[in-house]
N, C-alpha and C positions, 0 to 999 in steps of 0.2 A: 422535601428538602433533605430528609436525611437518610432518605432514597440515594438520591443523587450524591451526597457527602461518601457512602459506599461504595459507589461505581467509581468515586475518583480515586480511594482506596484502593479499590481491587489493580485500577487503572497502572497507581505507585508500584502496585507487585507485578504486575506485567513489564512495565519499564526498567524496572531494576532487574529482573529475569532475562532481560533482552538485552542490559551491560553487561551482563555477568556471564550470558552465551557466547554475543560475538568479541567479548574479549581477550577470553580463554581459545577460541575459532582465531583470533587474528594472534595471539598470542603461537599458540601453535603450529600454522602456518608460517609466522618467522623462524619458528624452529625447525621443521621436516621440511620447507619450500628448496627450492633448491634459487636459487642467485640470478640464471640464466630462465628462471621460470616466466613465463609474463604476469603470471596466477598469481601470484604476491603482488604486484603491482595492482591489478584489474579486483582481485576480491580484498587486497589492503584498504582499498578507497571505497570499497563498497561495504567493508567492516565499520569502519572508521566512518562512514558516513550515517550507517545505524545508530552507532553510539551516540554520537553526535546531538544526532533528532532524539532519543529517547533522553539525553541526560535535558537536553531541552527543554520539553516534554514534563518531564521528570518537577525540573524547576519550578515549572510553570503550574504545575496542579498543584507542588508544595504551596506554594506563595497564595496559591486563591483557597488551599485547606485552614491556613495561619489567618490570613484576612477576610472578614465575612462581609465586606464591601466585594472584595473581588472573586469569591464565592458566590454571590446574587449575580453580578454581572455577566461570568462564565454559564452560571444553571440560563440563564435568561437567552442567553447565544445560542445553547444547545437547545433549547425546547423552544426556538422561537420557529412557528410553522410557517411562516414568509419566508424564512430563509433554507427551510425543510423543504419546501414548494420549487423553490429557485434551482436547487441543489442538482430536485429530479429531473427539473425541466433540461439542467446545465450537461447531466448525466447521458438523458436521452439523446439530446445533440449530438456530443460526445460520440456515442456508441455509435450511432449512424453513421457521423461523418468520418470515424474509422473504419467500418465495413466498407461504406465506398471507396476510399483510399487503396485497403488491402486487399479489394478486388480489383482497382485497375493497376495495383501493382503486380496482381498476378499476372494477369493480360500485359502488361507489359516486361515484366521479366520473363516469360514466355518465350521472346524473342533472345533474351540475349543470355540466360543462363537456367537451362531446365532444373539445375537443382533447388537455385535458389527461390525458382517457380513453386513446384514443390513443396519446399519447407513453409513458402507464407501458402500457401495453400493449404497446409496443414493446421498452421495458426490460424485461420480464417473459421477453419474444420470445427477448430478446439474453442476458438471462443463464440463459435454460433449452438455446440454442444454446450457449455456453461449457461449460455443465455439461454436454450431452451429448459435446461434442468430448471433454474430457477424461476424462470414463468411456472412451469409446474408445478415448483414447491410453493410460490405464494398465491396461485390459483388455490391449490389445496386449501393452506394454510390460513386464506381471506375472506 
């Protein structure tokens, strides 16, 4: 337990590291953006949306460090292996019924815009290189 009382710690310093990034990033961006930008619009809402979830986040691990009712409840959700089991099963789905997606979207972008062929074709590229890296690393690693 006081394992886990630590990683919620560490957890506090990463959240607070991550309002204090993109607020200084969104802060800045209303200063040197220029008006006519879209880039203030599209990464305001994407700043602003980080903050958001961390200060959330944030709340949420304060209140179950304060309260050791909702400290057991929290440790209990994360180390519960039914829902660890679920997770991977939800994951694996996931991943497949995206590969398929963004291969018949390449096939079908094919037709009506080579670039946009292309670029998911390059996504396709890039997340079947992450997935093979990490089969590797936890083959090693297991």
């Amino acid at each position: 337990m006081e394992e886990f009382r630590k990683k919620l710690k560490k957890r506090v310093k990463i959240f607070w590291a991550l309002i204090i990034i993109f607020t200084i990033s969104y802060v800045l961006l209303l200063i040197f953006g220029s008006d006519k930008d879209y880039g203030i619009r599209y990464n305001g809402g994407f700043f602003s949306g980080i903050i958001t979830v961390s200060v959330m986040n944030l709340v949420k691990i304060k209140k179950s460090l304060k309260d050791e009712k909702k400290f057991k409840e929290q440790y209990i959700r994360e180390n519960d292996e039914r829902l660890g089991t679920i997770e991977k099963e939800v994951a694996k789905t996931t991943f497949n019924v995206t590969l398929v997606v963004l291969c018949m979207a390449v096939i079908v972008s094919n037709y009506f815009n080579i670039i946009v062929s292309c670029t998911l074709a390059c996504v396709l590229g890039i997340i079947s290189v992450i997935y093979l890296g990490s089969l590797i690393y936890y083959n090693k690693k297991m």
